[in-house]
N, C-alpha and C positions, 0 to 999 in steps of 0.2 A: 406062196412065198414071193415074194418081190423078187423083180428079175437083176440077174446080172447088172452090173452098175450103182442098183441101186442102194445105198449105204446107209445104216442106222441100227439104233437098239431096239426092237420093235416093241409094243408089249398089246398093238390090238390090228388085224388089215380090216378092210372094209372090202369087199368085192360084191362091185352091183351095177346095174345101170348097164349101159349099153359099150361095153369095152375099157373100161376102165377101173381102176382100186386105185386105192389111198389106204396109208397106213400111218400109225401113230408112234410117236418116238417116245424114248423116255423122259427124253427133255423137252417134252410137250409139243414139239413141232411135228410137221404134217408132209409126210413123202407122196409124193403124187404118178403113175402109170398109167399107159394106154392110151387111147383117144382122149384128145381134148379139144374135138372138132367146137365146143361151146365153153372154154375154158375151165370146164369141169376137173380135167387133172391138168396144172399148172407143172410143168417138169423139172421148175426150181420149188416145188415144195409152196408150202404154207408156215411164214412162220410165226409163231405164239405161243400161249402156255393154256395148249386144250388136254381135256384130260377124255373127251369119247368122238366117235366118227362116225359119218355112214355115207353111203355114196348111193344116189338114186340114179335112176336112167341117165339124165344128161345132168346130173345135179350132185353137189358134194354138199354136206354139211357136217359143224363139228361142234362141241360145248366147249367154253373155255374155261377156265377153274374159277371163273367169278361170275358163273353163271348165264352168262351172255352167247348168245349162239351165231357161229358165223355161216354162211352160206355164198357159194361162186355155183358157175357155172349156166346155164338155160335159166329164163327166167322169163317165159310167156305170160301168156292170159292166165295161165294156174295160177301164178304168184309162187311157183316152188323153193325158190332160191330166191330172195327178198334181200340185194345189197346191204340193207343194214340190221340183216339176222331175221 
């Protein structure tokens, strides 16, 4: 469950990665917790109209309802998190 403070309708969390979750609103925005030593959870949220999540090690990604995928957070030699999805 999202800790104290954190406010929304949920309807899906992500818990992964290395200290941190994200979870999903009903009005398609994006709660963020825990470490964000690589801006992986931003602690104002994400906001847009995504309808799924996931949170890797140092990396957040989510689908938005037109299909296009966003990704923050570490973004080394892997290519994990790719600025423009």
């Amino acid at each position: 469950a999202p800790p104290d403070g954190v406010e929304g309708d949920f309807v899906a969390i992500a818990a992964g990665g290395e200290h941190h979750s994200i979870a999903l609103r009903r009005d398609g925005g994006i709660a963020c917790w825990g470490d964000n030593s690589f801006n992986q959870a931003p602690p104002a949220g994400v906001a847009g109209d995504f309808v799924a999540i996931a949170a890797g090690y140092f990396h957040s990604l989510a689908l938005r309802r037109d299909g296009r995928v966003a990704c923050w957070g570490l973004n080394d030699d892997d290519g994990q998190a790719p600025p423009g999805g």
